[in-house]
mmCIF file as Biopython writes it, N, C-alpha, C and O atoms, coordinates in Angstrom:
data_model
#
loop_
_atom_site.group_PDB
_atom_site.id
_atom_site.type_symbol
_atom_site.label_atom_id
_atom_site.label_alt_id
_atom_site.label_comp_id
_atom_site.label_asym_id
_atom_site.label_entity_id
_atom_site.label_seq_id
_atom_site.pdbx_PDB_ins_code
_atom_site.Cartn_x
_atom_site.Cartn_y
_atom_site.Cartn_z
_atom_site.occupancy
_atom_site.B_iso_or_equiv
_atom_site.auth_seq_id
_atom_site.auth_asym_id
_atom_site.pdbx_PDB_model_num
ATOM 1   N N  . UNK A ? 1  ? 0.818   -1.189 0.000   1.0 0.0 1  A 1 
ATOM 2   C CA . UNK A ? 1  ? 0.000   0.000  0.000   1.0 0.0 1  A 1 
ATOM 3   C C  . UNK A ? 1  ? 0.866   1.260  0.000   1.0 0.0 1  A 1 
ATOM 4   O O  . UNK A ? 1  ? 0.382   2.259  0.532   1.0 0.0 1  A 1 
ATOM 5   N N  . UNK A ? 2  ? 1.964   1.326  -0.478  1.0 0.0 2  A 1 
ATOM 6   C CA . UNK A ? 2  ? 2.970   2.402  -0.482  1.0 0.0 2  A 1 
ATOM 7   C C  . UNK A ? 2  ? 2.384   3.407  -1.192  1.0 0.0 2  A 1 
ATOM 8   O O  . UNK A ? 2  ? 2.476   4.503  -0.639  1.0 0.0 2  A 1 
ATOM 9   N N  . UNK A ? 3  ? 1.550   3.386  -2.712  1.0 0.0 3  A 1 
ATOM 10  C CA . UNK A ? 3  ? 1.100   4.478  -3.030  1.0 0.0 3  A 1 
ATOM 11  C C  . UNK A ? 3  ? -0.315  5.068  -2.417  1.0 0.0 3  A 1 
ATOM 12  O O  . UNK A ? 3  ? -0.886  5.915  -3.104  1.0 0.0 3  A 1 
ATOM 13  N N  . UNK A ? 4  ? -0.837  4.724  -1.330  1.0 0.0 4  A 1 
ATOM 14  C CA . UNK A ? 4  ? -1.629  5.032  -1.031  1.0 0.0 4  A 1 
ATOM 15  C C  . UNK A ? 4  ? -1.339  5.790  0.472   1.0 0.0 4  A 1 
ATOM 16  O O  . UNK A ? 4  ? -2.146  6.458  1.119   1.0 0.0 4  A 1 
ATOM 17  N N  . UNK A ? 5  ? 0.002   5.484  0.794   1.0 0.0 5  A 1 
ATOM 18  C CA . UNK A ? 5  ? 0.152   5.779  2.008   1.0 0.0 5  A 1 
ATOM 19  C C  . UNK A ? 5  ? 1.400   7.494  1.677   1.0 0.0 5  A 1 
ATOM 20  O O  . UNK A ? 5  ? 1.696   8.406  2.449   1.0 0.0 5  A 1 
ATOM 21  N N  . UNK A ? 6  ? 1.682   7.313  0.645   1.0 0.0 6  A 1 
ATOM 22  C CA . UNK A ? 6  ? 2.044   8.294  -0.108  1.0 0.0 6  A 1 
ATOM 23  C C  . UNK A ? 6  ? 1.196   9.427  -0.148  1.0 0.0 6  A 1 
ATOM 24  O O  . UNK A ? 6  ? 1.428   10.533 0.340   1.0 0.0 6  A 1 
ATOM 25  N N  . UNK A ? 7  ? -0.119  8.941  -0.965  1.0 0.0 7  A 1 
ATOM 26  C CA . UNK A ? 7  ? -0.620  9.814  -1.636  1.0 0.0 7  A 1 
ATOM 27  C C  . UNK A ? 7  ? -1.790  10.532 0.101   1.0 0.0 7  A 1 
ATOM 28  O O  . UNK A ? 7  ? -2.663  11.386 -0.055  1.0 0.0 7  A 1 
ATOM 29  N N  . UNK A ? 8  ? -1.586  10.152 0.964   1.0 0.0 8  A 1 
ATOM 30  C CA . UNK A ? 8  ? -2.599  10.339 2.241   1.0 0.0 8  A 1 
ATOM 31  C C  . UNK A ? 8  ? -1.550  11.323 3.055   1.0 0.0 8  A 1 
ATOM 32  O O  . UNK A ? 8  ? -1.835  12.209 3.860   1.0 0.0 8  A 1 
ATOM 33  N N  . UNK A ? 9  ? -0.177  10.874 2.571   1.0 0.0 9  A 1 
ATOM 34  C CA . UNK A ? 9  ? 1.154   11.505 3.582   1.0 0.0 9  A 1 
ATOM 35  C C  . UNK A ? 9  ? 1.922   12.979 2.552   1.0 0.0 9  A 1 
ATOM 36  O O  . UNK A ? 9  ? 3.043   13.483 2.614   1.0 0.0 9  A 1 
ATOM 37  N N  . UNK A ? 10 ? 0.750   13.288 1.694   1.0 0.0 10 A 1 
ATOM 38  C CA . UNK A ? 10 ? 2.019   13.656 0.480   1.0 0.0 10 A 1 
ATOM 39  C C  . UNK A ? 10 ? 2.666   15.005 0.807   1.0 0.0 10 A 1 
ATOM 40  O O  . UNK A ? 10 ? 3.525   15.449 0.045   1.0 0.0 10 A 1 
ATOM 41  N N  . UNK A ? 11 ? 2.232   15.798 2.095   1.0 0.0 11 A 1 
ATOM 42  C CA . UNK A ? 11 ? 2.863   17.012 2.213   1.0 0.0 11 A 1 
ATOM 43  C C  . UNK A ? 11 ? 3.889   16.800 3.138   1.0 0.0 11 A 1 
ATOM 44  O O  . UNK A ? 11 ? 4.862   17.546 3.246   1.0 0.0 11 A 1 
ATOM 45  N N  . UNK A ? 12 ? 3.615   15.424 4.055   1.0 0.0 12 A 1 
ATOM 46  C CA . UNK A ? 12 ? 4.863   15.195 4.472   1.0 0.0 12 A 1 
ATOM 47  C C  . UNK A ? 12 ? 5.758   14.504 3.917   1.0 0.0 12 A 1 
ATOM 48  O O  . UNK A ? 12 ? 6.802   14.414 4.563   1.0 0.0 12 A 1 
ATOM 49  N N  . UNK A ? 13 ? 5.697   13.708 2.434   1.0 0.0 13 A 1 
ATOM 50  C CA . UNK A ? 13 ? 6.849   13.093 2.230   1.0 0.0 13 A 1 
ATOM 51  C C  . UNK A ? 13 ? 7.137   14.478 1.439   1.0 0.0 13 A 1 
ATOM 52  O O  . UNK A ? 13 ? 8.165   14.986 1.885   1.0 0.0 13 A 1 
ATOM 53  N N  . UNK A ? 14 ? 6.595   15.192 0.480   1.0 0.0 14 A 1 
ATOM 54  C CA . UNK A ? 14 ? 7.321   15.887 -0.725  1.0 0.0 14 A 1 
ATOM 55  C C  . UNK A ? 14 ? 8.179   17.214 0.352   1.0 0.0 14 A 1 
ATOM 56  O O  . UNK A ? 14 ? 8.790   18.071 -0.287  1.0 0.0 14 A 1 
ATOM 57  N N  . UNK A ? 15 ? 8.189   17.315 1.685   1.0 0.0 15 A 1 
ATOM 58  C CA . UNK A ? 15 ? 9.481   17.896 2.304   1.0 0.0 15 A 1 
ATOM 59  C C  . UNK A ? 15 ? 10.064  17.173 2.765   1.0 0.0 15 A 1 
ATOM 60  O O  . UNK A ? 15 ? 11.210  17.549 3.014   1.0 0.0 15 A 1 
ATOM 61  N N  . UNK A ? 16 ? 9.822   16.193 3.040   1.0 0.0 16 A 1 
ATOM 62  C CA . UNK A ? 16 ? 11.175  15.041 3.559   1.0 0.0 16 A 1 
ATOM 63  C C  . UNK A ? 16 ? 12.019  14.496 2.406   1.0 0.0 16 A 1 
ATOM 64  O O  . UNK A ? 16 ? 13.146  14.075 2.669   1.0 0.0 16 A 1 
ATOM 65  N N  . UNK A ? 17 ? 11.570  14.471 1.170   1.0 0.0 17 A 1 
ATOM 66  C CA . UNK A ? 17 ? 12.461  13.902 -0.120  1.0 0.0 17 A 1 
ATOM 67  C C  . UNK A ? 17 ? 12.834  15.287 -0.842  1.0 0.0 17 A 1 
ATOM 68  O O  . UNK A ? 17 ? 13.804  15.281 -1.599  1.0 0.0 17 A 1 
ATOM 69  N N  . UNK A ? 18 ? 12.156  16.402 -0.656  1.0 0.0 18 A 1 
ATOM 70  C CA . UNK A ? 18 ? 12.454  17.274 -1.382  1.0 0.0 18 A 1 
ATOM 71  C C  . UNK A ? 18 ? 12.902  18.854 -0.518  1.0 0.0 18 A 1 
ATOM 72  O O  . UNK A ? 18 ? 13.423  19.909 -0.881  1.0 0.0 18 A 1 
ATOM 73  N N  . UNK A ? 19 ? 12.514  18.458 0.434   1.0 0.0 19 A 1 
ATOM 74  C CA . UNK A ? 19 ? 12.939  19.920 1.287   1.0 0.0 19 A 1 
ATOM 75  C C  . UNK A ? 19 ? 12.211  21.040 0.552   1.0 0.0 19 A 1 
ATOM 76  O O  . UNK A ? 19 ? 12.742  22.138 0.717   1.0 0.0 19 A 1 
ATOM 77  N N  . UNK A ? 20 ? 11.300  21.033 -0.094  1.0 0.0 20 A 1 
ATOM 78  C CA . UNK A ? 20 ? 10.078  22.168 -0.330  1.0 0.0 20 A 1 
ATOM 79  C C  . UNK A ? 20 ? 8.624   21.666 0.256   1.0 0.0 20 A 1 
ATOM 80  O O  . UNK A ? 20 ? 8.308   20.504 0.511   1.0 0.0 20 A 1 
ATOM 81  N N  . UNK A ? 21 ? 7.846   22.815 0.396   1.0 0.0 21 A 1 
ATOM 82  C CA . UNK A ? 21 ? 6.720   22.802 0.615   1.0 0.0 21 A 1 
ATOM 83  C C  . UNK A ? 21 ? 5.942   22.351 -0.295  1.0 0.0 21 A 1 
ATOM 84  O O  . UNK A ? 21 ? 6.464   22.484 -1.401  1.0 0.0 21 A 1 
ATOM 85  N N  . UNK A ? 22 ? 4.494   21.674 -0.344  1.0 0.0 22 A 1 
ATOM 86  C CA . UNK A ? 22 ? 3.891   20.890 -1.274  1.0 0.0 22 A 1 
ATOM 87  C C  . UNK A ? 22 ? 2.756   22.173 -1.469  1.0 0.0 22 A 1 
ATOM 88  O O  . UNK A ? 22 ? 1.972   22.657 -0.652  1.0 0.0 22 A 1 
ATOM 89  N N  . UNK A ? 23 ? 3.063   22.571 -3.182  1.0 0.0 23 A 1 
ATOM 90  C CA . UNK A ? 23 ? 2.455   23.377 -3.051  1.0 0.0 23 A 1 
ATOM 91  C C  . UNK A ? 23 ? 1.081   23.487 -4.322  1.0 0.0 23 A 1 
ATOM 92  O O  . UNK A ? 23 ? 1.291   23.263 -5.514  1.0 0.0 23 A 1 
ATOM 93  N N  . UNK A ? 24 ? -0.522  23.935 -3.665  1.0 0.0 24 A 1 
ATOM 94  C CA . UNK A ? 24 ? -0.936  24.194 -4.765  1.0 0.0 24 A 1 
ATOM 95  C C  . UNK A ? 24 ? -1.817  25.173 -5.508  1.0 0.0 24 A 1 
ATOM 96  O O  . UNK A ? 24 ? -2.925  25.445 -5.045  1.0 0.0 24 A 1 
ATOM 97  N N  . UNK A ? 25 ? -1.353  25.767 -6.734  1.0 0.0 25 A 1 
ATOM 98  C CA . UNK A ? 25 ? -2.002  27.057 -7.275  1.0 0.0 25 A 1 
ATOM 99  C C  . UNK A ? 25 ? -3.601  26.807 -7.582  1.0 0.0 25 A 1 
ATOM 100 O O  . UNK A ? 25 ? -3.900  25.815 -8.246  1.0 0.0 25 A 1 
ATOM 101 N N  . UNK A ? 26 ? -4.685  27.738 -7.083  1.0 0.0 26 A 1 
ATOM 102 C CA . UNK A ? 26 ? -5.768  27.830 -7.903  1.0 0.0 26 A 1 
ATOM 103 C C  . UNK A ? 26 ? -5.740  29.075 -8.365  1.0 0.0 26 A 1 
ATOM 104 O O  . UNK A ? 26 ? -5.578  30.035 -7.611  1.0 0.0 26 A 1 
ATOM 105 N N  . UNK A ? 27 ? -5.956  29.232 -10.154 1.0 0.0 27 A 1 
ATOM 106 C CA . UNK A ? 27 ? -6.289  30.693 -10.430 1.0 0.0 27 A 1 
ATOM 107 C C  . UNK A ? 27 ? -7.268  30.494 -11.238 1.0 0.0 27 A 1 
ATOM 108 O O  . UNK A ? 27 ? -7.417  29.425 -11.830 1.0 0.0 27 A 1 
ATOM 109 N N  . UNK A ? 28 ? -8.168  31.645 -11.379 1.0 0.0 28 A 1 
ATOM 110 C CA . UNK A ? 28 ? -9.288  31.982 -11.733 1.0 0.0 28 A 1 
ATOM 111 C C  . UNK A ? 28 ? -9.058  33.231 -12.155 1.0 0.0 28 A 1 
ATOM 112 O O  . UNK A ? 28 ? -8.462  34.087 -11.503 1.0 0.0 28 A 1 
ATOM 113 N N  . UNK A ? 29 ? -9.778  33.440 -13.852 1.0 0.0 29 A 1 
ATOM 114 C CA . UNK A ? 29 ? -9.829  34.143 -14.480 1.0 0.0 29 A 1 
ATOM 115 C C  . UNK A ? 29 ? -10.093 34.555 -16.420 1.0 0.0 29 A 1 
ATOM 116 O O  . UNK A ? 29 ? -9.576  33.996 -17.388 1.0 0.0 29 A 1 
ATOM 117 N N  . UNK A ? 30 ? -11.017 35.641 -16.381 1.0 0.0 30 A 1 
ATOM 118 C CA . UNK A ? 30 ? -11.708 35.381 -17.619 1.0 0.0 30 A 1 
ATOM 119 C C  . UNK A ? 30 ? -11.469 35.218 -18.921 1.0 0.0 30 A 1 
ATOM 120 O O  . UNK A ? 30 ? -10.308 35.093 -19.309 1.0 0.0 30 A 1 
ATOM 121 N N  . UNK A ? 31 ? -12.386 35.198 -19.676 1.0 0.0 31 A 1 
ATOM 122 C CA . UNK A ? 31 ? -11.835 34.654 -20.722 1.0 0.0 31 A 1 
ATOM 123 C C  . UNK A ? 31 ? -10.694 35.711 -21.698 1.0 0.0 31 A 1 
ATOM 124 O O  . UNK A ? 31 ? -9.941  35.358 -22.605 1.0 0.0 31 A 1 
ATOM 125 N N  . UNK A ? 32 ? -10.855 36.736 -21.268 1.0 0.0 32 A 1 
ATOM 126 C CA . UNK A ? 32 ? -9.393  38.045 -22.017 1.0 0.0 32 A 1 
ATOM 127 C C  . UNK A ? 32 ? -8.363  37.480 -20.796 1.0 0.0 32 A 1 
ATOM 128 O O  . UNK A ? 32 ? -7.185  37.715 -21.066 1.0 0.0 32 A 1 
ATOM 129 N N  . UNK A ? 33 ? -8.529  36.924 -19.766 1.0 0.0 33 A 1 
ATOM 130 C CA . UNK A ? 33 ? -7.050  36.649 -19.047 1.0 0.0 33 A 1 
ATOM 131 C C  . UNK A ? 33 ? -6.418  37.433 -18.247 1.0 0.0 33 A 1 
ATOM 132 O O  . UNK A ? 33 ? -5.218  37.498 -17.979 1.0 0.0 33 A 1 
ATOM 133 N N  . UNK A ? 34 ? -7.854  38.390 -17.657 1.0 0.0 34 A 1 
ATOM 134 C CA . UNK A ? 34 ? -8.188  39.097 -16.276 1.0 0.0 34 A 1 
ATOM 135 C C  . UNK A ? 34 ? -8.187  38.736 -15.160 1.0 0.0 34 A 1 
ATOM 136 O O  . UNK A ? 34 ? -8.481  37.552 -15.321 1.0 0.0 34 A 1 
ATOM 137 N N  . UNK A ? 35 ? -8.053  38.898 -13.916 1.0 0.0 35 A 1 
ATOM 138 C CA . UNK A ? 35 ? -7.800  38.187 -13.036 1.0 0.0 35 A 1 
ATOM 139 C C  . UNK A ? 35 ? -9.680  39.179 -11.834 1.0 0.0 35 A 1 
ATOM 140 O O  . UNK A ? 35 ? -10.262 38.771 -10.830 1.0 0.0 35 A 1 
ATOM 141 N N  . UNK A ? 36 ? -9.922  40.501 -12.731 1.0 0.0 36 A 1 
ATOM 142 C CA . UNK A ? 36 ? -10.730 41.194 -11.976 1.0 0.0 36 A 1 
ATOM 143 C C  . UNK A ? 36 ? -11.183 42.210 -13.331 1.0 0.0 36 A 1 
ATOM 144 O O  . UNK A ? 36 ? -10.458 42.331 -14.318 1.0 0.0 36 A 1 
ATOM 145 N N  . UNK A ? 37 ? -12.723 43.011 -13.150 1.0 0.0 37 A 1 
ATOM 146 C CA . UNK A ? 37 ? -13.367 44.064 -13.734 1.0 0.0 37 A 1 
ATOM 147 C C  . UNK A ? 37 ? -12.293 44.898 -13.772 1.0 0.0 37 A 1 
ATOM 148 O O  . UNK A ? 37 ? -11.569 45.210 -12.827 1.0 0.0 37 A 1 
ATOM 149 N N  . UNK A ? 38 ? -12.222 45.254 -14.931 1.0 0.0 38 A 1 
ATOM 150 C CA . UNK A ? 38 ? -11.763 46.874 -15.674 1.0 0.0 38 A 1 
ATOM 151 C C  . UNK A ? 38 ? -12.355 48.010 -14.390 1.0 0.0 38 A 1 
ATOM 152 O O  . UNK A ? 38 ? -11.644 48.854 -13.844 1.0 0.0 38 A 1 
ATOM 153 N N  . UNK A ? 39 ? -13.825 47.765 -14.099 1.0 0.0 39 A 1 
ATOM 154 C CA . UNK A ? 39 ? -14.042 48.741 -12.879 1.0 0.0 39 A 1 
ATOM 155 C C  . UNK A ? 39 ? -14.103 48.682 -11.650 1.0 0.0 39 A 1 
ATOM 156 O O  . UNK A ? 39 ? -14.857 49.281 -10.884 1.0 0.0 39 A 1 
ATOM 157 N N  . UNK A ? 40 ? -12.824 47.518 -11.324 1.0 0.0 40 A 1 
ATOM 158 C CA . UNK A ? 40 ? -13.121 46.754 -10.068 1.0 0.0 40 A 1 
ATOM 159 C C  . UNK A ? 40 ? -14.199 46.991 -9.097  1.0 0.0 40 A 1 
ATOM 160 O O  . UNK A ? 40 ? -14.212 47.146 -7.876  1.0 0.0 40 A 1 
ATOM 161 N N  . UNK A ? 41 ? -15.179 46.969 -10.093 1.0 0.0 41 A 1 
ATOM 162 C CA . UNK A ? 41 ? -16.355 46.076 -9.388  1.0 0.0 41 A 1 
ATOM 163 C C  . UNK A ? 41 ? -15.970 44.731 -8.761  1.0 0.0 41 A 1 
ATOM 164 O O  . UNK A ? 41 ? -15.033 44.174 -9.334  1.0 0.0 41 A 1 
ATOM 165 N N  . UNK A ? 42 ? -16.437 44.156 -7.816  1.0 0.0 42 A 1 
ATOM 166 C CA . UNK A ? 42 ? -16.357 42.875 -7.152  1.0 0.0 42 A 1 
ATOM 167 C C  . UNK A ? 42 ? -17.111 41.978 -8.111  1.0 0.0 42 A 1 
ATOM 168 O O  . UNK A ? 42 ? -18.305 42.192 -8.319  1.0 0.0 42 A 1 
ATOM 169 N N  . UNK A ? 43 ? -16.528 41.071 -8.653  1.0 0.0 43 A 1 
ATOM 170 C CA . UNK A ? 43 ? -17.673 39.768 -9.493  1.0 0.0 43 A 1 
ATOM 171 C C  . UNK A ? 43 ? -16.670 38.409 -9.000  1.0 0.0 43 A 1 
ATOM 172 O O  . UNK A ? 43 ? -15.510 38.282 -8.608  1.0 0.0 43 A 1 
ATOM 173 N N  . UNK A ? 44 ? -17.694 37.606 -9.234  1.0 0.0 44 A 1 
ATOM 174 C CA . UNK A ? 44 ? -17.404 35.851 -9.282  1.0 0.0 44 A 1 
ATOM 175 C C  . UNK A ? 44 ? -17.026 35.601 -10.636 1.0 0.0 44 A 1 
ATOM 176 O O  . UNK A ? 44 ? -17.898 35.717 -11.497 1.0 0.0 44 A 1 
ATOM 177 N N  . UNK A ? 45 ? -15.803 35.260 -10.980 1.0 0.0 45 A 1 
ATOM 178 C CA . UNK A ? 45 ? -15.198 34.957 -12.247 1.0 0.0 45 A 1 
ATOM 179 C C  . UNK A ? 45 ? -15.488 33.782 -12.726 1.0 0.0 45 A 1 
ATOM 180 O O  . UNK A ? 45 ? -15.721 33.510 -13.903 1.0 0.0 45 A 1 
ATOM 181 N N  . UNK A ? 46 ? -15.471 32.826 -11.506 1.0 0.0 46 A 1 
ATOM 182 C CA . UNK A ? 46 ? -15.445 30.957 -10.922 1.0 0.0 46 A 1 
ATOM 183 C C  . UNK A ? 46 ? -16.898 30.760 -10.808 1.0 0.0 46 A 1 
ATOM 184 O O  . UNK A ? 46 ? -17.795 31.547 -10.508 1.0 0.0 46 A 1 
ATOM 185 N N  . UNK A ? 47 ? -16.909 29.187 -11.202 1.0 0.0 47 A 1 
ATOM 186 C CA . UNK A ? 47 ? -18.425 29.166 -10.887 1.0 0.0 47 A 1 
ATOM 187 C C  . UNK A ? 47 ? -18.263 28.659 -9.656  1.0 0.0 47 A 1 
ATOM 188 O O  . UNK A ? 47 ? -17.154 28.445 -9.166  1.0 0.0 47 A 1 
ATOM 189 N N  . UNK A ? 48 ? -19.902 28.325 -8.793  1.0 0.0 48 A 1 
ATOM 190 C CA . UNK A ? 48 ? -19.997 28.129 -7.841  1.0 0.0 48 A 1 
ATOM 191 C C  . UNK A ? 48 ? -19.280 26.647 -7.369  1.0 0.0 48 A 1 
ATOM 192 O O  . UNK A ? 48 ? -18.636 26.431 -6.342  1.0 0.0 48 A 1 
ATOM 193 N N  . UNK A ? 49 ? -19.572 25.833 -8.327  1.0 0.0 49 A 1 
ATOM 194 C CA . UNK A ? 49 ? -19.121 24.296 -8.499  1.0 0.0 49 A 1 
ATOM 195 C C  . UNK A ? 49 ? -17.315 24.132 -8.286  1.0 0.0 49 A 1 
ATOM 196 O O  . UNK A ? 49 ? -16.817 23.161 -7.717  1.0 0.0 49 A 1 
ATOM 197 N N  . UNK A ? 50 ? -16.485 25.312 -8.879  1.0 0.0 50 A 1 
ATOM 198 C CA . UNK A ? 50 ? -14.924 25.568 -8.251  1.0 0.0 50 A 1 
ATOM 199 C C  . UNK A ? 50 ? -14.746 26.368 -7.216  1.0 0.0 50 A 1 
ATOM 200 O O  . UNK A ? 50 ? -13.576 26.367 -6.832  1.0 0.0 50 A 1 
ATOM 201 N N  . UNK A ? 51 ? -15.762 27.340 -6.363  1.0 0.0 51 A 1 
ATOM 202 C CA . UNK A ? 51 ? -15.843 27.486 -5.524  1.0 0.0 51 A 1 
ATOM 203 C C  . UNK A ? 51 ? -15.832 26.723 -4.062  1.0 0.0 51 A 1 
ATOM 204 O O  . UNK A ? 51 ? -15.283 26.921 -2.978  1.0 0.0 51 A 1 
ATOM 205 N N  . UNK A ? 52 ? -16.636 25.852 -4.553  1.0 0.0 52 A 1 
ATOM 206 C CA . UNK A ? 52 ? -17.278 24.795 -3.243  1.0 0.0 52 A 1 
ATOM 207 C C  . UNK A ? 52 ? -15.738 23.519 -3.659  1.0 0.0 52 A 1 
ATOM 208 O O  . UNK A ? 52 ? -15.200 23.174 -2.607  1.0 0.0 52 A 1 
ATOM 209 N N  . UNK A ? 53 ? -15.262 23.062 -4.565  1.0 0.0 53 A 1 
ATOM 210 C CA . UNK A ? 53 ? -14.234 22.833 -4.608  1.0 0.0 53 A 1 
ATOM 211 C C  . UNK A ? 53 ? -12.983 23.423 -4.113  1.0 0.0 53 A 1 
ATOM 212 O O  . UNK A ? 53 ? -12.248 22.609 -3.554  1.0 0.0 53 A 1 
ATOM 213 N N  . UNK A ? 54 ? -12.549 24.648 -4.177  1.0 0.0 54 A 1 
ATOM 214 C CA . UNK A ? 54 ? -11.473 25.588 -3.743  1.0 0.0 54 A 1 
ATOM 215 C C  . UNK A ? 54 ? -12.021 25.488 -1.999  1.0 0.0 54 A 1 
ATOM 216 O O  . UNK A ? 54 ? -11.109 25.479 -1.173  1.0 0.0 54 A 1 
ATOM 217 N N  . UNK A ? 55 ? -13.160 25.430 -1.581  1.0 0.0 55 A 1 
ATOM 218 C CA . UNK A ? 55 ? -13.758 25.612 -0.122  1.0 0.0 55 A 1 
ATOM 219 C C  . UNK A ? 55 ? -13.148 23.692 0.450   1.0 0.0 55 A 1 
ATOM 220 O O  . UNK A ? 55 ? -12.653 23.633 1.576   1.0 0.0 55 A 1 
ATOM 221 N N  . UNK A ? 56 ? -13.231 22.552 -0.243  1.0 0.0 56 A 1 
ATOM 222 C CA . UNK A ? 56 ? -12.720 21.606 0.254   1.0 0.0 56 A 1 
ATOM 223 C C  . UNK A ? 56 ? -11.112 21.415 -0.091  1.0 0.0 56 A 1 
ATOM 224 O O  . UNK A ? 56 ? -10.368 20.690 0.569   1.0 0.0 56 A 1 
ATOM 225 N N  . UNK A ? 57 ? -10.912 21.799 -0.659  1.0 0.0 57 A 1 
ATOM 226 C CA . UNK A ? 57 ? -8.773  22.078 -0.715  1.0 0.0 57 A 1 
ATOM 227 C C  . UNK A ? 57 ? -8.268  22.674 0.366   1.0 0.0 57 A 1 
ATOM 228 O O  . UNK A ? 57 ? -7.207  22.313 0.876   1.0 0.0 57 A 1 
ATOM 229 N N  . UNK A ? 58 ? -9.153  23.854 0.902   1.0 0.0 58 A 1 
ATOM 230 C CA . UNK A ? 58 ? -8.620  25.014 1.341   1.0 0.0 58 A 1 
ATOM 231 C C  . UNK A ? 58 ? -8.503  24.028 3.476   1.0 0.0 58 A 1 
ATOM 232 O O  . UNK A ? 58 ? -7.850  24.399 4.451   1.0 0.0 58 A 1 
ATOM 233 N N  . UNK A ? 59 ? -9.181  23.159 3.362   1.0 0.0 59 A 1 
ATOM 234 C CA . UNK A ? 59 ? -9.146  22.413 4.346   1.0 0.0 59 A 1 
ATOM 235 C C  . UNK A ? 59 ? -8.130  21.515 4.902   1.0 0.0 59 A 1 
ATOM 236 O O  . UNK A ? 59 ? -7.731  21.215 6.028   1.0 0.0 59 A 1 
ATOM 237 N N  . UNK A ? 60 ? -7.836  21.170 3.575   1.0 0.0 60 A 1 
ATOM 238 C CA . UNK A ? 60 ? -6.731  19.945 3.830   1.0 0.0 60 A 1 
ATOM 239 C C  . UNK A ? 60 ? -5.260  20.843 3.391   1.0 0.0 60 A 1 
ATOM 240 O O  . UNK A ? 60 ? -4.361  20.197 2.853   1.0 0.0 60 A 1 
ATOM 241 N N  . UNK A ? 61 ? -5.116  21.936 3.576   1.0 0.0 61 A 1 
ATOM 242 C CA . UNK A ? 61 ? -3.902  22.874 3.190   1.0 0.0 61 A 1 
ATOM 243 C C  . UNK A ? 61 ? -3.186  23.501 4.694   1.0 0.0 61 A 1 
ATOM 244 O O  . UNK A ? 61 ? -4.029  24.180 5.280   1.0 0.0 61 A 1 
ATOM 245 N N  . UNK A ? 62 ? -2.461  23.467 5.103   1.0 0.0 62 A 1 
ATOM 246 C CA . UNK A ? 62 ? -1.905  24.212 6.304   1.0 0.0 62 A 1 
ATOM 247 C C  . UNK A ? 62 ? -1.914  25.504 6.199   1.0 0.0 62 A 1 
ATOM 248 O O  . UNK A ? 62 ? -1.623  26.161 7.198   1.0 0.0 62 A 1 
ATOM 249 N N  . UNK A ? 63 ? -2.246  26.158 4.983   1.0 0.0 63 A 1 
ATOM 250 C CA . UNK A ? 63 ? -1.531  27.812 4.844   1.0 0.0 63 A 1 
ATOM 251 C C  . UNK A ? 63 ? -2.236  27.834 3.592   1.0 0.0 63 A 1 
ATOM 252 O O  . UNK A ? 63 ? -2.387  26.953 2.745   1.0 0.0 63 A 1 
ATOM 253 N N  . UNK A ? 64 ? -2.704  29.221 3.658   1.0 0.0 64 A 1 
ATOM 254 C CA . UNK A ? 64 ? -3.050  29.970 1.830   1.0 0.0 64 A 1 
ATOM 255 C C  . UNK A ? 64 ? -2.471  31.540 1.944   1.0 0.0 64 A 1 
ATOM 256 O O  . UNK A ? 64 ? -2.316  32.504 2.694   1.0 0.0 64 A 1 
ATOM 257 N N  . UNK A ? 65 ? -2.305  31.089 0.789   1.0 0.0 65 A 1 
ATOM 258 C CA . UNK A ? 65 ? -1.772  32.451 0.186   1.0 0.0 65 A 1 
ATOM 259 C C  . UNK A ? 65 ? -2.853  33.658 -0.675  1.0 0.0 65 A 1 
ATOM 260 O O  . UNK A ? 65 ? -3.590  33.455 -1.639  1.0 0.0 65 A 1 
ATOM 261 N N  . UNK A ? 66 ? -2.705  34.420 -0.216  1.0 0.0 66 A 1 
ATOM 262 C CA . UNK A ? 66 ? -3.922  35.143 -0.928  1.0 0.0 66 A 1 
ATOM 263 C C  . UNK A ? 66 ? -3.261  36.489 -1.629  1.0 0.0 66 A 1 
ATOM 264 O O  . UNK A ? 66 ? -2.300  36.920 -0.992  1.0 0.0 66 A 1 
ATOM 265 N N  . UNK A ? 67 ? -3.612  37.263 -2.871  1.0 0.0 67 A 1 
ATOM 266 C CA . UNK A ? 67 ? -2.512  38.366 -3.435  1.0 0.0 67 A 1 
ATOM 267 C C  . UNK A ? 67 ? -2.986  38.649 -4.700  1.0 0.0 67 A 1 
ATOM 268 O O  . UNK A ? 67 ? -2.391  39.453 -5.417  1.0 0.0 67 A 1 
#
């Protein structure tokens, strides 16, 4: 069961074999390759369905980065 005990352990093995942090990007953004409104207005770029996804990642992560 090594890959399973891997894949359950993986932020602690990928710094014990690699001495970096296990790290992972979500970005969101439209279809010109905006990240936000021309009038930064506040909008949802993401649908709700990568939302509620990004909401169960954000659980099993020690740290987020936000910017």
């Amino acid at each position: 069961m090594k890959k399973e005990s891997e894949e359950l352990n993986r932020f602690y093995v990928k710094w014990i074999r690699d001495k970096m942090p296990y790290v992972l990007l979500k970005w969101a953004m439209t279809m010109d390759g905006k990240t936000a409104a021309r009038t930064g207005d506040s909008k949802w770029i993401s649908s709700a369905t990568s939302r509620d996804h990004v909401h169960k990642l954000r659980s099993e992560y020690d740290a987020i980065f936000v910017g």
